[in-house]
C-alpha positions as CSV (number, residue, x, y, z in Angstrom):
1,X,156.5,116.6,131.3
2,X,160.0,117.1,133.4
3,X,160.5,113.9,132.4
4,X,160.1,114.6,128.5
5,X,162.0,117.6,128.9
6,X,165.1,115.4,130.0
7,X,165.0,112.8,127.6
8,X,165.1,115.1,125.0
9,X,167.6,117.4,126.2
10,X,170.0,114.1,126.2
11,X,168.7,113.2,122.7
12,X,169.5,116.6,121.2
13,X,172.5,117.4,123.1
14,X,174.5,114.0,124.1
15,X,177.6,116.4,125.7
16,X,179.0,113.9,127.6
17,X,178.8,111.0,124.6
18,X,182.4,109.6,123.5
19,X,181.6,106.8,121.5
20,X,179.0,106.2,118.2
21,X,177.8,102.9,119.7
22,X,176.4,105.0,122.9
23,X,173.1,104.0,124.8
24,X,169.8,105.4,125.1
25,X,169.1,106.5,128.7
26,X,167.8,103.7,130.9
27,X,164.5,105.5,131.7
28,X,161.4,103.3,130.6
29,X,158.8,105.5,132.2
30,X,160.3,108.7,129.8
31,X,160.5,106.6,126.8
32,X,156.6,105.8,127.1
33,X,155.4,109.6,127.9
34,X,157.5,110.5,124.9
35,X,156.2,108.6,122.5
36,X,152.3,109.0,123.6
37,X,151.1,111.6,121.9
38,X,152.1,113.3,118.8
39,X,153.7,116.5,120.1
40,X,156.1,114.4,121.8
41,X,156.5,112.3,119.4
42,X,157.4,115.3,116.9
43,X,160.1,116.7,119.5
44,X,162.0,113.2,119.2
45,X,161.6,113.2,115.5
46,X,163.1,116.7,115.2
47,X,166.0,115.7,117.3
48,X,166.8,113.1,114.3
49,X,166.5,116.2,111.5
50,X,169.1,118.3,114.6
51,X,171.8,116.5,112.9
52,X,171.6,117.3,108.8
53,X,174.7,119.3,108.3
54,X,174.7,123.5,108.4
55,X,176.9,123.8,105.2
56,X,177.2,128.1,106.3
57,X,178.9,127.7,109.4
58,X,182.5,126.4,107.9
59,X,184.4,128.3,109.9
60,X,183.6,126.1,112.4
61,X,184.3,122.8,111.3
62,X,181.8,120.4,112.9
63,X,179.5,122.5,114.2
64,X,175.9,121.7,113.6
65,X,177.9,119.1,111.7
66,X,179.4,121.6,109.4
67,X,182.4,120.7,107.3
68,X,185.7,121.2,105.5
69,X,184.3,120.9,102.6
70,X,184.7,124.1,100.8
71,X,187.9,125.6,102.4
72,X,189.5,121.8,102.3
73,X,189.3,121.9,98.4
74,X,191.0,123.5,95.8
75,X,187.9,126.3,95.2
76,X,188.7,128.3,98.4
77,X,190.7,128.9,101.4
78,X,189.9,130.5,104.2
79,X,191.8,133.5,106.2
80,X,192.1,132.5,109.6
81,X,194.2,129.7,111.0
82,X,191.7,128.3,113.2
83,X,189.7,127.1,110.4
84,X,189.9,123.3,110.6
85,X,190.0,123.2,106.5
86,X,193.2,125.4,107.0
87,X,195.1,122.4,108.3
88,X,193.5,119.3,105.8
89,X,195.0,121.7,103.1
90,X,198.1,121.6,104.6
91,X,198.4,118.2,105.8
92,X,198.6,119.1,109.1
93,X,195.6,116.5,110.6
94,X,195.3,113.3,112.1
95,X,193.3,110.6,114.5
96,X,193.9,113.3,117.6
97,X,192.4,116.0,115.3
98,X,188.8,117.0,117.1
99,X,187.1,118.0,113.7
100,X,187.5,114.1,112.1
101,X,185.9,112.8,114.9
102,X,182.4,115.2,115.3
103,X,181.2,113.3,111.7
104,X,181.5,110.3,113.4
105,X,179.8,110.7,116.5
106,X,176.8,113.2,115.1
107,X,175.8,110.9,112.2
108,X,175.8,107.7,114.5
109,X,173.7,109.8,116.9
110,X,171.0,110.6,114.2
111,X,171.4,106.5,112.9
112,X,170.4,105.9,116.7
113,X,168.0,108.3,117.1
114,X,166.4,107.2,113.9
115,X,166.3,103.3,114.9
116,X,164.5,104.3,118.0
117,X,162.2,106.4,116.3
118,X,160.8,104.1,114.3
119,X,160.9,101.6,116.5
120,X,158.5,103.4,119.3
121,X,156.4,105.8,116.6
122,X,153.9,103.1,116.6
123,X,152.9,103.1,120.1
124,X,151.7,107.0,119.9
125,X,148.1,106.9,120.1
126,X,146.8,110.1,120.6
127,X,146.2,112.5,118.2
128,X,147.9,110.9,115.4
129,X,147.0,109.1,112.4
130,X,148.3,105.8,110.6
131,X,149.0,107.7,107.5
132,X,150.9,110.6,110.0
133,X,153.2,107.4,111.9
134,X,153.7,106.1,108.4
135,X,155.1,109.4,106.8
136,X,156.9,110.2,109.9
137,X,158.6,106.4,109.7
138,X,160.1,107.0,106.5
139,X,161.4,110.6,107.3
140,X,163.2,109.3,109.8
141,X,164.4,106.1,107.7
142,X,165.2,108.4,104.9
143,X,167.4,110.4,107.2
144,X,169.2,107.4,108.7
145,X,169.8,106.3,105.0
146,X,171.4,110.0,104.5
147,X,173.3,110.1,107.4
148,X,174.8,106.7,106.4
149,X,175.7,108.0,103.5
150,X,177.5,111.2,104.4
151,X,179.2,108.9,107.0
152,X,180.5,106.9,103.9
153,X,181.8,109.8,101.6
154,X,183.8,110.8,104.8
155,X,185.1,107.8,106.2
156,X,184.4,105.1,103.2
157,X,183.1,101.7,103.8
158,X,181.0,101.7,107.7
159,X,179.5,100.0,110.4
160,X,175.6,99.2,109.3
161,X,174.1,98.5,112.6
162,X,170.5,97.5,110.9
163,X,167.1,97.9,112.4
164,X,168.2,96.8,115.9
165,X,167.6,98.9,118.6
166,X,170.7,98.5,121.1
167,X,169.4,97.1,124.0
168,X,169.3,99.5,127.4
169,X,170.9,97.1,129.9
170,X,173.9,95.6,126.5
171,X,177.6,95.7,128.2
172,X,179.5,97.7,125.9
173,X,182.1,95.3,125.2
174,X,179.6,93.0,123.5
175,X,178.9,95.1,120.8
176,X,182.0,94.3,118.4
177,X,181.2,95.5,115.2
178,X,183.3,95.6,112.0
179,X,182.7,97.6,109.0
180,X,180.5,96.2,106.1
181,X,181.7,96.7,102.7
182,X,181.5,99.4,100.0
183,X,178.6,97.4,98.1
184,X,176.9,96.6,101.1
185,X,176.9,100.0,102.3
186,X,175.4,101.3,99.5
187,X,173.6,98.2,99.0
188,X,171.5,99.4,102.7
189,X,171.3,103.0,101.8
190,X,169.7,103.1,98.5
191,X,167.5,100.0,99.4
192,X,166.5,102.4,102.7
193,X,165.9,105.5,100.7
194,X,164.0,103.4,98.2
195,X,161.4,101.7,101.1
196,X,161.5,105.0,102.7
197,X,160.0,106.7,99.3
198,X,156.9,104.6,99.2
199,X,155.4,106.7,102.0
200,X,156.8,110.4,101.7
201,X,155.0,112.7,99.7
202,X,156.4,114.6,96.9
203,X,156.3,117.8,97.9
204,X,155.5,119.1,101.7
205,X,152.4,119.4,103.0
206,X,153.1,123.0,103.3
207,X,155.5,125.9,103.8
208,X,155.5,125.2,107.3
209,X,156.7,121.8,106.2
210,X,159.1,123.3,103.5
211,X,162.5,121.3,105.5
212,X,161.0,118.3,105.5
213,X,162.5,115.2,103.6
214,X,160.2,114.0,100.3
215,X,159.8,111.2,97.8
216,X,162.3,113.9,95.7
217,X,165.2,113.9,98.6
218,X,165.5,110.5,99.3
219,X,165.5,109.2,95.3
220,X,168.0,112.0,94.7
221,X,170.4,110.7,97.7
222,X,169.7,107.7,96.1
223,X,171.1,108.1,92.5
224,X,174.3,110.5,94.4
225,X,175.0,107.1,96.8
226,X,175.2,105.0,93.3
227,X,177.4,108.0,91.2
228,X,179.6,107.5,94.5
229,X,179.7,103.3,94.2
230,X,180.4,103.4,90.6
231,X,183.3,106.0,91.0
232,X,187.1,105.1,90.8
233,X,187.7,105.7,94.6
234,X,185.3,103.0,95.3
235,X,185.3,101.0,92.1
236,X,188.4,99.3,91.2
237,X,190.6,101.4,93.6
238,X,194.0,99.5,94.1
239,X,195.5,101.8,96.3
240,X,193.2,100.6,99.1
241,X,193.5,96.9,98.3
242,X,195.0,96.4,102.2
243,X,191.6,97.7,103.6
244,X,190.3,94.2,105.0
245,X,188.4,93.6,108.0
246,X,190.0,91.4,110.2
247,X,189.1,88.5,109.0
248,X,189.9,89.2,105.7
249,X,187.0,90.9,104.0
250,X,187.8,92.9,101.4
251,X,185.9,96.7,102.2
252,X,186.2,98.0,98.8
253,X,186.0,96.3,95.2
254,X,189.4,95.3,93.8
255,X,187.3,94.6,90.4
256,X,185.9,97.8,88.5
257,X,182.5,97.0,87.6
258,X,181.6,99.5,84.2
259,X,177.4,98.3,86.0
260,X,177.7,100.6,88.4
261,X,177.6,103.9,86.3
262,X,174.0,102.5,84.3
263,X,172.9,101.6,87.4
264,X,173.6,105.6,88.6
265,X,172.5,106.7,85.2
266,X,169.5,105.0,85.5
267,X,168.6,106.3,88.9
268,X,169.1,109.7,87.9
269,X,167.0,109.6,84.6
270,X,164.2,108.1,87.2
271,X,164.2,111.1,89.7
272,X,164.2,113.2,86.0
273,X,160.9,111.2,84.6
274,X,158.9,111.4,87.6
275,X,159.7,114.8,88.9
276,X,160.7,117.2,86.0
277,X,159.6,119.8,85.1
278,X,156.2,119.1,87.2
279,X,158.0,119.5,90.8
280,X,161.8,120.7,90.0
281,X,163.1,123.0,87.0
282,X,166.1,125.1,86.6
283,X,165.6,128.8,88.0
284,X,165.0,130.9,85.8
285,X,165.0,134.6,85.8
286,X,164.1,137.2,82.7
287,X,165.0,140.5,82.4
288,X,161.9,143.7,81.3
289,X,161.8,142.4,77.8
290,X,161.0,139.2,78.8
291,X,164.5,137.3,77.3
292,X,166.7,134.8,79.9
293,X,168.5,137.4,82.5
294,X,171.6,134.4,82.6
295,X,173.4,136.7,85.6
296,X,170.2,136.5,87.9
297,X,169.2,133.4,87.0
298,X,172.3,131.7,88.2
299,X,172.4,134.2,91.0
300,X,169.2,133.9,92.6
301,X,169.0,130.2,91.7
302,X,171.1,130.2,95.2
303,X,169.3,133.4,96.4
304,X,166.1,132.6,96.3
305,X,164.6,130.5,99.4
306,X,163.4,127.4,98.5
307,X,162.6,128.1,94.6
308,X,161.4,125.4,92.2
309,X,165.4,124.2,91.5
310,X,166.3,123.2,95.4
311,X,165.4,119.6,96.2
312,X,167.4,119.6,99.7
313,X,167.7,122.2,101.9
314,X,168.1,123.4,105.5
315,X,167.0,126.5,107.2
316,X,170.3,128.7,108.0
317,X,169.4,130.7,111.2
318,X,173.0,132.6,111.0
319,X,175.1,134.9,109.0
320,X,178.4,133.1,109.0
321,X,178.7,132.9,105.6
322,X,177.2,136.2,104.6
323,X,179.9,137.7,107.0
324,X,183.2,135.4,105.5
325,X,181.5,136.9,101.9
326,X,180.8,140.4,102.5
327,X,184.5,142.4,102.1
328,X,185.5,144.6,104.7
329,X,185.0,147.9,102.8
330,X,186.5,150.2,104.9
331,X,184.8,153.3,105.7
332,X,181.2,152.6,104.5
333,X,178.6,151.9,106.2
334,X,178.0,148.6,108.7
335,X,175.5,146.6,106.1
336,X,178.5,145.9,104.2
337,X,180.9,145.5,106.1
338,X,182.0,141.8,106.7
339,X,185.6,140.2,106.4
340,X,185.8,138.9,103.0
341,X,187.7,136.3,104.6
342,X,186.7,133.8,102.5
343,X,188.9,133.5,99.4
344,X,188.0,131.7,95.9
345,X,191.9,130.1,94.4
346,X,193.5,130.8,91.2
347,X,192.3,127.6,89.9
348,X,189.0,128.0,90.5
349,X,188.7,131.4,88.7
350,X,190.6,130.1,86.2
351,X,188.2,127.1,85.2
352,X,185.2,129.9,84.5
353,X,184.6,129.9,80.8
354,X,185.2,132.9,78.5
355,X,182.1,134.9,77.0
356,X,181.6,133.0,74.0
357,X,181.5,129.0,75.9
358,X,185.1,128.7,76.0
359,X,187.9,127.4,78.7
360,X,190.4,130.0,78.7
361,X,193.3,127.3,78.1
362,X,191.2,127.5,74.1
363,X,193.2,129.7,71.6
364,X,189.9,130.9,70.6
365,X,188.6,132.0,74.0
366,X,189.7,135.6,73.5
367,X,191.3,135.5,77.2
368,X,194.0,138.1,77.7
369,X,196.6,137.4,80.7
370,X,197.3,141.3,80.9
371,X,196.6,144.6,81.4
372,X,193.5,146.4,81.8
373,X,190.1,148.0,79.9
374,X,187.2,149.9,80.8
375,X,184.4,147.1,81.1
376,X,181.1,147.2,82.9
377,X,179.7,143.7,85.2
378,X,176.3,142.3,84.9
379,X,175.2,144.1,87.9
380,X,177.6,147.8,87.9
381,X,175.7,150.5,86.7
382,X,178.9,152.0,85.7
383,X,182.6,150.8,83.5
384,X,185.2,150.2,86.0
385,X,189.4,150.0,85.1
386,X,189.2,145.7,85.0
387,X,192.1,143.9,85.1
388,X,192.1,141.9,81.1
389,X,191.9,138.4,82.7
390,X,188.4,139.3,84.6
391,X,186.8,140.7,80.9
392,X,184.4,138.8,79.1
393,X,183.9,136.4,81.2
394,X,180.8,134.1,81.3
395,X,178.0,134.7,83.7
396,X,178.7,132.2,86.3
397,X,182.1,134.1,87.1
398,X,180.3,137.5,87.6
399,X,178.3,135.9,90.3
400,X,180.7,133.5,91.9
401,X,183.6,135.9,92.2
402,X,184.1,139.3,94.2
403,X,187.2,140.7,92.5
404,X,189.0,144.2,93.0
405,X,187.3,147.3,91.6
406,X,183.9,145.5,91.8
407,X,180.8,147.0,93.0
408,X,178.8,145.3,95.5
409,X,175.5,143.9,96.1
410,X,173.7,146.1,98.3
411,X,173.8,149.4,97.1
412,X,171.3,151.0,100.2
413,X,173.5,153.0,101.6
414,X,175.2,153.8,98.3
415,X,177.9,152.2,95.9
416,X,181.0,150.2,98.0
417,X,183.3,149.6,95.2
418,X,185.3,146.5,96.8
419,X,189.5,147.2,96.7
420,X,191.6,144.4,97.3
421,X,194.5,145.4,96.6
422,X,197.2,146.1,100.3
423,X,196.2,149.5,101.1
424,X,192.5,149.1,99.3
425,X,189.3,149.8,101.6
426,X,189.3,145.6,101.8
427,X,192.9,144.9,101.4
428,X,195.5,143.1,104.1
429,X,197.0,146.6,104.9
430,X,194.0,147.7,105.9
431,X,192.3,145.5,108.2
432,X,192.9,142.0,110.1
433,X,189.7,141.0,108.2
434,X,190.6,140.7,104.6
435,X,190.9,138.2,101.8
436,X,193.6,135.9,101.3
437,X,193.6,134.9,98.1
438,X,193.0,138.2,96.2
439,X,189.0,137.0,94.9
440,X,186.7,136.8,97.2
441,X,183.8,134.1,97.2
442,X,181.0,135.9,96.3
443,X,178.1,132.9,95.9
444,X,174.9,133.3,97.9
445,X,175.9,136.8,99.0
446,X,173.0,138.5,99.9
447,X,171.6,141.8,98.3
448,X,170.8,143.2,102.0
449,X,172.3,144.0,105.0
450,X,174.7,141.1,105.2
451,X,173.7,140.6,109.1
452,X,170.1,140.1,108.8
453,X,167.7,137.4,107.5
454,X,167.7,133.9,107.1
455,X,168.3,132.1,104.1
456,X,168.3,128.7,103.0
457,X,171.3,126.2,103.2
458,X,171.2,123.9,99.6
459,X,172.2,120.7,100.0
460,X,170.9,119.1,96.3
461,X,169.6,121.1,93.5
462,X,168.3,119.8,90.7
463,X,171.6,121.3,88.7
464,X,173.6,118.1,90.5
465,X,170.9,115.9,89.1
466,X,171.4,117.0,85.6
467,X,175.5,117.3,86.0
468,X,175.7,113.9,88.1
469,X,173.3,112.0,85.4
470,X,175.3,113.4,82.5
471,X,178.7,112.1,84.2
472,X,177.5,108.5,84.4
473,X,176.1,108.7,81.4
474,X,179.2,109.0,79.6
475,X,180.7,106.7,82.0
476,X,178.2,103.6,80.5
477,X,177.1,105.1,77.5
478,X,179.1,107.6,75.7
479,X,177.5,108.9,72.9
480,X,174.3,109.4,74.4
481,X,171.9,112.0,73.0
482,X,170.8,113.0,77.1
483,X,174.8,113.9,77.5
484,X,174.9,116.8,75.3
485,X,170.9,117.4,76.0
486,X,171.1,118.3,80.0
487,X,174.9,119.6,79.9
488,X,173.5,122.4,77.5
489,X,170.7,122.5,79.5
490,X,173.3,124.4,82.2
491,X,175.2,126.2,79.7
492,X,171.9,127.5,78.1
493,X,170.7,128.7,81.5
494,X,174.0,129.9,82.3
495,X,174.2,132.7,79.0
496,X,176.9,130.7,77.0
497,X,177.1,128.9,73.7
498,X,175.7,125.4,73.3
499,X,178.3,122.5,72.7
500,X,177.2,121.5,69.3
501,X,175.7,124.7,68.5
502,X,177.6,126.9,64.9
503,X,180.0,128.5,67.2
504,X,181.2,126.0,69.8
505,X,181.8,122.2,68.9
506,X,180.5,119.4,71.0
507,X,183.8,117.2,72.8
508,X,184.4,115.0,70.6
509,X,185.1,111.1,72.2
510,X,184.3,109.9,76.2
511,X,187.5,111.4,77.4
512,X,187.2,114.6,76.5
513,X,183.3,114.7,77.3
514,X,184.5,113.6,80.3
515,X,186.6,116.8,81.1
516,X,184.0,118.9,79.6
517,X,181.5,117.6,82.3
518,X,184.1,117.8,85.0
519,X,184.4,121.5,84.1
520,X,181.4,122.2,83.8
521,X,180.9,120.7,87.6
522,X,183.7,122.8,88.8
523,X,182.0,125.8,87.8
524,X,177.9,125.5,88.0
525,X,178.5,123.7,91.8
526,X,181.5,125.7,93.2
527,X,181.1,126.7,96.7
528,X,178.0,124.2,97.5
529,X,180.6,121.2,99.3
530,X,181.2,119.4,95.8
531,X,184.3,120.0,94.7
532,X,185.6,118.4,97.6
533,X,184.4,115.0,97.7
534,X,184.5,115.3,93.3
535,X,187.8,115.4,93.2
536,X,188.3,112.8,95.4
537,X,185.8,110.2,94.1
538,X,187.3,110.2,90.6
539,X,191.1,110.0,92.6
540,X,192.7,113.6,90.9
541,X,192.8,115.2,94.3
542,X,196.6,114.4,94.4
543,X,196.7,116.9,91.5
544,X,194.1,119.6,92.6
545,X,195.2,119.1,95.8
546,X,198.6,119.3,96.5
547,X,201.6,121.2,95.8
548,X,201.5,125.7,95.5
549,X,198.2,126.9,95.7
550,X,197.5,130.2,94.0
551,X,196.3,133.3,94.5
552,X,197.1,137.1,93.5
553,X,199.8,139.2,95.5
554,X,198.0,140.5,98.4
555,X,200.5,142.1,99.8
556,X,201.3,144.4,97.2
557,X,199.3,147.3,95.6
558,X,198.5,147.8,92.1
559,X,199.6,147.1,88.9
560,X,202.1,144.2,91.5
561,X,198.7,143.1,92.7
562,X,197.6,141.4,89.8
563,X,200.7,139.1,90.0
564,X,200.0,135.6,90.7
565,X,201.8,134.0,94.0
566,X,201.5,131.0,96.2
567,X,199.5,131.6,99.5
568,X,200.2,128.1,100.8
569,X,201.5,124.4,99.4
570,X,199.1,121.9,100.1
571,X,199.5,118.2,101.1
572,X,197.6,115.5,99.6
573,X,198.7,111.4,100.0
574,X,196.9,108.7,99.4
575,X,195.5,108.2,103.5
576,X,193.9,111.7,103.2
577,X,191.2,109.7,100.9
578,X,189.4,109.2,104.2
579,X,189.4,110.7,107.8
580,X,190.7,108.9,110.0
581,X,187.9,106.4,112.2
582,X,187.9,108.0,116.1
583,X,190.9,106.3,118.0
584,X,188.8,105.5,120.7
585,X,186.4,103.7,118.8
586,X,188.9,101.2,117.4
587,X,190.3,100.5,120.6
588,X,187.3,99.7,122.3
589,X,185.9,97.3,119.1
590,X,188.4,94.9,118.3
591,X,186.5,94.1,115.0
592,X,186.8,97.6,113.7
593,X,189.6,98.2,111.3
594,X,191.3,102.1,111.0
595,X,191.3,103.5,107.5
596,X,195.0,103.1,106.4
597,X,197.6,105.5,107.0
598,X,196.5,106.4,110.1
C-alpha cells in the first residue's frame, strides 16, 4: 500500500516535472499493485479527471489549470495586478511568462496519464467487471481527447503522441517530436471522442457519478473541436502561412474549406437528435402563475447544480469567484461582503439588448445615454434612482451585471444596496477591494452567504450547442429554417422578442445573421471562458481586443460617475493568437517549431 500511496502522489502532483514529454516512475512492482484491484485502479483514473480545468479560480491563472480566459477578453477585467489576465490584456507576456507554460505541462500530464491508463486498466482483476474496464477506458480516452483539444485552442496545431506508452528506460533525447497539423489534430480528437462514445453511458450511473464524462460530453467536445477547424483562425488563415514544421509541413490550412462548417453543423444537429429534450433542455423557471420567469430562468440556469441544461461540469470546492463577485458593501454584515473585484467592460454591457429584442446601436431600441428614472430590477422589491442607460434592459443584463444603486442577492441579513460610485459603501474610496470598471460581474453569484457551499463549475451547456450549431449553420447553409428556430429558442427563454416575430424582424442575408449570432453569443455565454477564444477563432480580437478599454469613472462620485473613461489600453498583434510553446521544450526537441512571434 506505501507503495501505491507514492505512485500516486507523483501521478497527481508531478512538482518537480519541467517538460510535457516526462516519464512515468521506473517502479514496476508499484505499477502492478496499482492496477490490481479496482480501488486502485479508480485512484489512478481520478488523477487523469485532477487535470479538467477549475474555470472559478481565475485569479490564479493556472491553478487547477484555471485560465485567462474571462479577464483576458474584452467582457471583464480584473482589479488586482497580479492577475495573470491583467498582463495578456496589456501585452505585457511572453515565453518566460509562468502562466503560458502551466497549460502545457498539465494537459500533457493528463494525455500521459490517460495513455497509461488504458494501457494497464486491463490487467485489474479483482473486483471489477469487463463492462466497468470498458466504461472506465473511454473516460479516460474521452478525457485525453479533451485535453488535446484545450491544448489546441491554446497553443494551435500540437504534438499527438498516439496510443504509445513512453517507454520507462527511453533517453529523453530520442523522443523528437514535431507538431502534427491543424486537420490532423482535430482529425485524432473527434475520431477519439467518437470511439470513446461507444462505451460511456448517457447519463451517470448516479449522483455520486454526477462529474463523470458521458456519451453527451464527449459528442459535444466533438462538434466544438469541428466549429473550431472550420473557423477562420484555422481555416484559411494567411497570417500564419510561415507556421511549418521543419521540414516544411504546413501546420495550418492555407485553403479555406466552406466543408468544415456542415461537417460542425452536422455534428451539432447529431448531439441535438439523440439527446434533446430526452437528457438536456434549456432551464426553465416559472413564476406563481405558472408563465416563463425569463430573470430566474437565465439566472439559475447557472445557479442551479447540475440541472437538466449542463452537459459539462466540475465540482467547485472554493469561493474564489463568489468572493471576486460579491461587492464589498461596506458596513453590512460579512455574508456579503466580498471585493467586487471583478469588473464586466463597457463593451460588454453595452452588447445587452434593450427590452423590446433590440441592440442599443437600433434607433428603435428606446436606449437613452442620459440621465436618470425611478425604475425597479427583476429581483428589487423596491424603484431605485437608475442611471437611463441601465433601464429597460433585457433580462440577461439584470442577471449578468451588478451596477450602482442595485440591491443584492442575499437579502438574510437585510437589503445591501451596492454603491459604486468613489465614496459609495463599494466604491475605490472606500476600500482596496473594489471594482474597477464601474459594473460588477454579477453571473453565478450566489443567493447565500457568498463564503459557503459548493457549486458547480459549467464547462458546456446545452445553450453553446444551440448557439455553436446555429453559427455553422449559417456558415454552410444560410437560410436555414434551424438558424432562426434555436437562436429564438434563447431569446424566447431569455424574455425578449422573437427575430421574425410582428415586432422584431429576422437579419435579413448571412452577414448580418452572422452578427446577430455573434451577439447573441456575446451575451447568453458571457463570463463562462467563451468570449475569449470567440473572438479569436473568427480573427476580430484585434478589434475587441486592443486599443482603450472602457469603463465608468471610478474615481469620481455621482452624477461624474456615470462618465465613461478608459481604465487601460490593451495590446493585441497577430503572435498573441497563440501562447507561446514552453522555451524549454523547443530547445530540448529539435523537431518542435515555436508559434511565431515568439
Amino acid at each position: 500500500m506505501k507503495q501505491i500511496i507514492i505512485l500516486f502522489a507523483l501521478v497527481v502532483t508531478f512538482s518537480g516535472c519541467k517538460k510535457y514529454l516526462d516519464q512515468i516512475p521506473n517502479d514496476r512492482l508499484t505499477l502492478e499493485e496499482t492496477f490490481r484491484n479496482r480501488s486502485t485502479a479508480e485512484r489512478f483514473l481520478a488523477s487523469v479527471y485532477s487535470f479538467i480545468p477549475r474555470e472559478h479560480s481565475q485569479r490564479f491563472v493556472g491553478n487547477y489549470n484555471s485560465g485567462p480566459w474571462t479577464g483576458g477578453s474584452d467582457e471583464a477585467e480584473y482589479l488586482w495586478g497580479f492577475v495573470e489576465s491583467n498582463q495578456i490584456n496589456i501585452g505585457s507576456w511572453d515565453v518566460n511568462s509562468g502562466f503560458t507554460k502551466s497549460f502545457w505541462r498539465d494537459y500533457y500530464k493528463g494525455i500521459r496519464n490517460a495513455t497509461f491508463f488504458i494501457a494497464n486498466i486491463d490487467n485489474v482483476t479483482v473486483d471489477i467487471t469487463e463492462a466497468q474496464k470498458r466504461q472506465y477506458k473511454a473516460e479516460a480516452r474521452a478525457i485525453r481527447a479533451i485535453y488535446y483539444f484545450y491544448l489546441f485552442r491554446i497553443y494551435g496545431p500540437v504534438v499527438l503522441l498516439g496510443n504509445d506508452v513512453i517507454a520507462v528506460d527511453a533517453p529523453f533525447q530520442e523522443l523528437q517530436l514535431p507538431r502534427n497539423s491543424v486537420d490532423e489534430c482535430i482529425e485524432y480528437i473527434t475520431s477519439e471522442l467518437d470511439a470513446a462514445a461507444v462505451d460511456l453511458p448517457v447519463r451517470p450511473l448516479n449522483d455520486a457519478n454526477i462529474a463523470r464524462i458521458t456519451k453527451p460530453v464527449a459528442l459535444g467536445i466533438k462538434a466544438t473541436a469541428l466549429l473550431y477547424a472550420a473557423s477562420p483562425l484555422f481555416n484559411g488563415n494567411a497570417d500564419f502561412a510561415g507556421l511549418k514544421n521543419k521540414d516544411g509541413k504546413q501546420l495550418i490550412p492555407q485553403s479555406y474549406d466552406a466543408a468544415k462548417w456542415a461537417r460542425a453543423a452536422t455534428a451539432y444537429k447529431d448531439f441535438i437528435t439523440q439527446f434533446v429534450p430526452g437528457v438536456f433542455d434549456l432551464y426553465r423557471a416559472n413564476k406563481s402563475d405558472g408563465s416563463l420567469d425569463p430573470f430566474v430562468s437565465c439566472r439559475d440556469a447557472i445557479l442551479v447544480d447540475w440541472n437538466r441544461e449542463t452537459i459539462f461540469g466540475r465540482p467547485d470546492d472554493d469561493n474564489a469567484r463568489n468572493y471576486e463577485v460579491t461587492p464589498y458593501h461596506n458596513g453590512f454584515a460579512s455574508e456579503v461582503r466580498g471585493s467586487g473585484g471583478l469588473g464586466a467592460t463597457q463593451r460588454q454591457v453595452d452588447a445587452f439588448f434593450m427590452a423590446n429584442g433590440r441592440p442599443i446601436t437600433d434607433p428603435s431600441s428606446g436606449y437613452a445615454n442620459s440621465g436618470t428614472s425611478s425604475f425597479r430590477a427583476p429581483d428589487d422589491n423596491s424603484d431605485r434612482e437608475t442611471f437611463n442607460q441601465w433601464v429597460n434592459r433585457e433580462p440577461r443584463f439584470y442577471v449578468n451585471i451588478t451596477y450602482d444603486n442595485r440591491r443584492w442577492l442575499n437579502t438574510n441579513s437585510g437589503d445591501a444596496i451596492t454603491r459604486l460610485f468613489f465614496r459609495g459603501n463599494s466604491g475605490k474610496g472606500t476600500s482596496n477591494d473594489y471594482c474597477p470598471t464601474g459594473y460588477i460581474v454579477r453571473k453565478g453569484a450566489t443567493t447565500k452567504d457568498w463564503n459557503q457551499g459548493n457549486s458547480v463549475i459549467i464547462l458546456l451547456r446545452l445553450a453553446n450547442i444551440y448557439l455553436d450549431y446555429v453559427e455553422a449553420l449559417n456558415e454552410s447553409n444560410p437560410g436555414d429554417a434551424d438558424i432562426l428556430k434555436y437562436l429564438n429558442l434563447i431569446r424566447e427563454r431569455a424574455g425578449i422578442p422573437l427575430y421574425g416575430s410582428a415586432n422584431l424582424p429576422a437579419p435579413s442575408g448571412q452577414a448580418a445573421m452572422r452578427e446577430a449570432i455573434r451577439q447573441e453569443k456575446h451575451v447568453e455565454l458571457c463570463f463562462e471562458n467563451v468570449r475569449y477564444f470567440d473572438t479569436r477563432r473568427w480573427k476580430i480580437a484585434p478589434q475587441t481586443d486592443n486599443g482603450p478599454a472602457i469603463g465608468l469613472d471610478i474615481d469620481a462620485g455621482l452624477p461624474g460617475f456615470y462618465n465613461k473613461k478608459a481604465f487601460e489600453t490593451r495590446v493585441f498583434a497577430t503572435r498573441h493568437y497563440f501562447f507561446p510553446i514552453p522555451i524549454e521544450d523547443v530547445n530540448n526537441d529539435f523537431e518542435l517549431i515555436q508559434n511565431p512571434g515568439w
